[in-house]
C-alpha positions in Angstrom: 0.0 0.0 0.0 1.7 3.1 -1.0 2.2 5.9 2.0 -0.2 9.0 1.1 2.2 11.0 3.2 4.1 13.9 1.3 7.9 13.6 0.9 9.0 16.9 3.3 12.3 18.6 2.8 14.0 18.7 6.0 15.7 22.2 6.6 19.7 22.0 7.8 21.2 22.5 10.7 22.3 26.0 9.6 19.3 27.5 8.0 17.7 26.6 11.2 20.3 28.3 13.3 21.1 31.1 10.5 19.1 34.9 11.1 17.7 36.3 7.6 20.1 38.9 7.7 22.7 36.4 8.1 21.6 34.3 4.8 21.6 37.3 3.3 24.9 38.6 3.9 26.2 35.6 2.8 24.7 36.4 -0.4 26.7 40.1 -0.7 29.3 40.6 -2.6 32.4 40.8 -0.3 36.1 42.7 -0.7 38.8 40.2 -0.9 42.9 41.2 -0.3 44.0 38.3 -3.1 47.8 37.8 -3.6 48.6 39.7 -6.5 50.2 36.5 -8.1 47.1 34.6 -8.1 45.5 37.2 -10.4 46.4 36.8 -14.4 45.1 39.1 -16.9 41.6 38.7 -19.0 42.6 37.0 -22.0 43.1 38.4 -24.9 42.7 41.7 -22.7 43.0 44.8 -25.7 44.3 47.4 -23.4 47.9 48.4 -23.1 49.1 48.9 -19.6 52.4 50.7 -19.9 54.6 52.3 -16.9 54.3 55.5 -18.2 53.7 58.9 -16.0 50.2 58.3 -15.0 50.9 54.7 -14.2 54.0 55.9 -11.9 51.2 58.3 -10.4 49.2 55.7 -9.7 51.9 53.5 -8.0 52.5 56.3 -6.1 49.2 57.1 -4.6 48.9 53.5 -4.1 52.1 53.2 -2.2 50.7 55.8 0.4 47.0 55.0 0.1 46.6 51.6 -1.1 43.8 50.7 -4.3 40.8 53.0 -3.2 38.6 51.0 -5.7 38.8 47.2 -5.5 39.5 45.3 -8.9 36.9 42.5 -10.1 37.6 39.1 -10.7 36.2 35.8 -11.7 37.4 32.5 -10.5 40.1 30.5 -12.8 39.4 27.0 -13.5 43.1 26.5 -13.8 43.7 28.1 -10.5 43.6 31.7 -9.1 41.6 34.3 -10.7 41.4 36.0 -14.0 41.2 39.5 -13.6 37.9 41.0 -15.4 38.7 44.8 -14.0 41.5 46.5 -12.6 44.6 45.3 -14.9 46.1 48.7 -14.7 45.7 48.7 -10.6 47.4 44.9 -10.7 50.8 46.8 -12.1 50.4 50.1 -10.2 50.2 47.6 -7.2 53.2 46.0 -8.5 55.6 48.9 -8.8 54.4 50.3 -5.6 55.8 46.9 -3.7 52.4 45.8 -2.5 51.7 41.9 -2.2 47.7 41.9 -2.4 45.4 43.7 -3.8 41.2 44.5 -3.2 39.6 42.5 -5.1 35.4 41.4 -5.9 35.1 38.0 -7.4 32.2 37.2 -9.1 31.0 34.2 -11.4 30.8 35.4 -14.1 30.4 33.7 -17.8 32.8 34.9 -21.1 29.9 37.3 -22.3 29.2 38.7 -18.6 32.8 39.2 -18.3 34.2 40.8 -21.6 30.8 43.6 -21.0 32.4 44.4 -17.8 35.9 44.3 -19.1 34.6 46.7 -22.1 33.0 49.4 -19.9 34.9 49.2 -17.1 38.0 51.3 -19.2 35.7 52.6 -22.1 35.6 55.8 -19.7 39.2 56.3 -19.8 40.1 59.7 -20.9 42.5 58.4 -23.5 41.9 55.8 -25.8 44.6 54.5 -28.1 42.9 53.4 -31.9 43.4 49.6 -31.5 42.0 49.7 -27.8 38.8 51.4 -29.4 38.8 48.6 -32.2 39.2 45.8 -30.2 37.2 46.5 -27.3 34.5 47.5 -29.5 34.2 44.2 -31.5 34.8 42.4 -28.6 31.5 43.9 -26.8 29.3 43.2 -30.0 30.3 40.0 -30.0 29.2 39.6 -27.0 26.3 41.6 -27.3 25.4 39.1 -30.2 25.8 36.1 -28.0 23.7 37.3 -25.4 20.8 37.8 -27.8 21.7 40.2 -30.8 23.4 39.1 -34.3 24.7 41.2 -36.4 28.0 41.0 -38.8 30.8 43.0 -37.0 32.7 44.7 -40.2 29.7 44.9 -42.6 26.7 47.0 -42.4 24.7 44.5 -42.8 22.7 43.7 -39.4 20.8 40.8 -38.4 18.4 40.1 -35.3 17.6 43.1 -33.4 16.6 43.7 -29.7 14.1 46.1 -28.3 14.2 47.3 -32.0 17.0 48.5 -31.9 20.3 47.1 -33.4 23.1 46.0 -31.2 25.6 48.4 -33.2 23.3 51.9 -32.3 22.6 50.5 -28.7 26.7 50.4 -28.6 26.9 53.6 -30.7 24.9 55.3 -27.9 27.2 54.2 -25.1 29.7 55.1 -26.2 29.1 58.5 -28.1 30.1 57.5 -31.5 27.4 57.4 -34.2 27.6 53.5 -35.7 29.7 54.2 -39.2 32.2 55.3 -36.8 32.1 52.0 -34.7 32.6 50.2 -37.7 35.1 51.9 -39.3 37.6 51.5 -35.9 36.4 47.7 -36.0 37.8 47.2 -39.3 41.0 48.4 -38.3 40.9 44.8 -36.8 42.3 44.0 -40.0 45.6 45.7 -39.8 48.6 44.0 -39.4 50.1 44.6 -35.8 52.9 46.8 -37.5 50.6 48.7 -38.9 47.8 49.3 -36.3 50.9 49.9 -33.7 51.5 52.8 -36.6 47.9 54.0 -35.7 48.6 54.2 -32.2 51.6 56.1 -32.6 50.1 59.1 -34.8 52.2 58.0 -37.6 49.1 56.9 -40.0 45.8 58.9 -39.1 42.4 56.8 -38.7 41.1 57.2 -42.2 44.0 56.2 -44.2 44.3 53.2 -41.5 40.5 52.4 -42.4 41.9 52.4 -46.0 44.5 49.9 -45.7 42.8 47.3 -43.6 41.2 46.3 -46.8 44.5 45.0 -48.1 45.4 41.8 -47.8 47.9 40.7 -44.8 50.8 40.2 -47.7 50.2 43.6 -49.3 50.4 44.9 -45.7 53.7 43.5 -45.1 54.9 44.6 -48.6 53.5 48.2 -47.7 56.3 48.1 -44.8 58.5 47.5 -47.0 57.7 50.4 -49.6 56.8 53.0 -46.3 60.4 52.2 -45.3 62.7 52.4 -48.4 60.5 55.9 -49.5 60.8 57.1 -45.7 56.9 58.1 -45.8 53.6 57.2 -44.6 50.0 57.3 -46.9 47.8 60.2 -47.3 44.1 59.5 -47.5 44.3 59.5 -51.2 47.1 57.7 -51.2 45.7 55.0 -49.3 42.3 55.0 -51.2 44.3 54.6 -54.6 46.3 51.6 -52.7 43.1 49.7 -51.6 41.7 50.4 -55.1 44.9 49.2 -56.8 44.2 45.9 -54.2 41.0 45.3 -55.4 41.7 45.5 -58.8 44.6 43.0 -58.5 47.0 45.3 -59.6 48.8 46.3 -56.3 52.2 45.2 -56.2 55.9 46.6 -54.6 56.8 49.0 -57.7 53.0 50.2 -57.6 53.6 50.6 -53.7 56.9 52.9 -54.1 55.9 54.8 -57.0 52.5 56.2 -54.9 54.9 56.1 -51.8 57.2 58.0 -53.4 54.7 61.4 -54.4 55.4 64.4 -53.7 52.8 65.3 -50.7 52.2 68.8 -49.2 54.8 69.9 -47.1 54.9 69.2 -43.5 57.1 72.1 -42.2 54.6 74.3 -41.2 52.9 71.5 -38.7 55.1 71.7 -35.0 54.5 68.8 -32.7 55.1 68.6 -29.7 55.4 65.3 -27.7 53.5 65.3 -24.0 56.8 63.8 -22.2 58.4 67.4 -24.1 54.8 69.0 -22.6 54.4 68.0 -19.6 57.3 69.9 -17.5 55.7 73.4 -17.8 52.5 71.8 -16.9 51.0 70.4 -13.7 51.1 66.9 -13.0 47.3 66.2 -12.5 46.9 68.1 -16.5 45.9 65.6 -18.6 46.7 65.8 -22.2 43.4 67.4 -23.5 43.9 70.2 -21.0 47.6 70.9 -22.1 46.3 71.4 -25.2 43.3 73.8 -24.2 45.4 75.5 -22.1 47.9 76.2 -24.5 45.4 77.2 -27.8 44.6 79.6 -24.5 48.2 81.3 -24.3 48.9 81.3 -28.0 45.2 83.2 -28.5 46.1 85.7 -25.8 49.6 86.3 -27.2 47.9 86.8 -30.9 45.7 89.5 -29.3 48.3 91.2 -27.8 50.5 91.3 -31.4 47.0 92.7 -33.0 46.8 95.7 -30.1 50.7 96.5 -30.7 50.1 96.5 -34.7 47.0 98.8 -34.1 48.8 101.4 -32.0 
């Protein structure tokens, strides 16, 4: 005869001895000192964390204050934790001789983790090119896995949520209208010489987006030809070498010969570097105030020539 009694789940020892405020700090988030050596960087992590000034500042206000705003991490199943947040804190903590470091660790899947990643250092003042590029494929890719599809270096979009695409939800994050998210994804495509070339200020962002539509070979052959003619392309340049490409027509001699034009003289453009900068300025200036400051003097100092002509 089968029992008619319900099967009850018996509660254990510690729920029954546990307050609800108890369970439910056991549920918060808590601030962990973790040995900096058990946390390894996010792979395939697109930001560049150099010991430059403002990463010797850091390591410095560190040193006397300690990492006011704890780093996020998610456990890694080959031991220790892969930081998600806070790679630039994990060096500054480094340099400034510390052993630990605050940190949150969260479970967290691939998607979850690369969002966080994305717009925990899209807010930096300072971008470089290829950080833009990479970070903002790698957030549509996951934006696309969580739900929205779309093809990352085409205009062409697929699914869409809310109604809107995943490329203007990202466009509106971020500030940038969506050609302009696809035309720093492409640069995906450069070559590593090439994009390090973006970074640098040698080749500006158009002419970049130009080039990426040659192949990897024609990239390496532009080296070549940008070395032996001592020059970098122009935008038209650049357009006439990605037509040249398409038409299967670009070669080395077609290279050199563009390479080797005549282009507008660059005397008249002075530039200075920040490290050259940065002396007459305070420390806490950042580069876009150096700048303003500076347009600033030269316009006051213009004014003043215009009075001493008019007397």
């Amino acid at each position: 005869m089968k029992s008619s009694a319900k099967k009850v789940e018996l509660a254990s020892v510690d729920d029954l001895f546990s307050t609800e405020e108890s369970r439910a700090d056991a549920q918060r988030e808590k601030v962990m000192e973790i040995p900096l050596s058990e946390l390894h960087p996010f792979k395939d992590h697109p930001f560049k964390v150099k010991d430059d000034d403002a990463m010797m500042e850091t390591a410095d206000s560190i040193r006397q204050y300690g990492v006011l705003v704890p780093a996020i991490a998610r456990p890694d199943p080959n031991g220790g934790y892969e930081l998600v947040a806070g790679h630039r804190r994990h060096r500054a903590s480094e340099l400034a001789g510390k052993e630990t470091m605050p940190v949150i660790v969260r479970d967290l899947d691939d998607d979850q983790a690369t969002i966080i990643m994305v717009d925990s250092n899209l807010q930096r003042e300072s971008l470089l090119p290829s950080e833009r590029a990479f970070v903002y494929k790698m957030k549509l890719e996951a934006m696309r896995h969580q739900g929205e599809r779309m093809d990352l270096t085409s205009a062409q979009v697929g699914r869409k949520l809310g109604g809107k695409e995943s490329r203007e939800i990202l466009a509106e994050q971020v500030g940038q209208s969506r050609n302009q998210i696809s035309r720093y994804i492409r640069l995906t495509e450069l070559i590593p010489e090439l994009l390090d070339m973006v970074d640098e200020k040698k080749i500006a962002v158009n002419p970049a987006y130009e080039l990426s539509f040659l192949k990897k070979e024609e990239q390496m052959q532009l080296l070549d030809a940008m070395d032996s003619e001592q020059a970098t392309p122009s935008l038209s340049q650049a357009q006439r070498l990605k037509k040249f490409s398409q038409e299967g027509r670009l070669n080395i001699d077609v290279m050199r010969a563009i390479m080797s034009e005549e282009k507008k003289s660059d005397l008249d453009k002075v530039t200075f570097t920040s490290d050259t900068l940065r002396k007459y300025f305070p420390k806490s200036y950042t580069p876009a105030r150096m700048q303003e400051t500076i347009i600033k003097l030269l316009e006051q100092w213009q004014r003043r020539r215009q009075q001493q002509h008019d007397r």
